[in-house]
C-alpha positions, 0 to 999 in steps of 0.5 A: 345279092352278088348277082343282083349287085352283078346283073343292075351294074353290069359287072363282069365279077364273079359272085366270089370275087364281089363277096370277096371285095365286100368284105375287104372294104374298111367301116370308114370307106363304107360309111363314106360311099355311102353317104355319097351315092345317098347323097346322089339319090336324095338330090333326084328327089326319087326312090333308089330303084327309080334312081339309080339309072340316073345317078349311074354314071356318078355312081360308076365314078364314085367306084372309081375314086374309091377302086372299087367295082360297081357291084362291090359298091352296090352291095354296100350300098344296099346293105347301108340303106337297109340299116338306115331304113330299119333305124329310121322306122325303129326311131319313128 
């Protein structure tokens, strides 16, 4: 995943260094970022793989505002999303 994570944000971490940030964010941030970039995805109306090369540059700022690295954010991202798809389809 951190290599995915590197090669979609262009990140210059090594897969180390992302595992390692990914592990350090708190639950609250997480839940946080999240729900901005889905924020994001959901307003362009498009799947996340469609998406995200549109809401890059929101995406890179939220990293920003939450010092984070893109990829670092990309991982919590997705793994965020998988949770919310698996309970959506479990609910439904």
């Amino acid at each position: 995943m951190a290599e995915i994570a590197r090669l979609a944000t262009d990140s210059k971490l090594s897969n180390q260094e992302i595992l390692f940030f990914v592990k350090e964010v708190d639950q609250g941030t997480r839940e946080k970022v999240c729900l901005e970039i889905d924020q994001k995805v959901k307003e362009s109306h498009l799947p996340i793989s469609e998406a995200f090369s549109l809401i890059r540059n929101d995406f890179n700022q939220t990293a920003t505002n939450y010092n984070m690295d893109q990829a670092v954010l990309f991982w919590i991202y997705m793994e965020w999303l998988n949770k919310h798809v698996v309970k959506v389809q479990i609910n439904n």
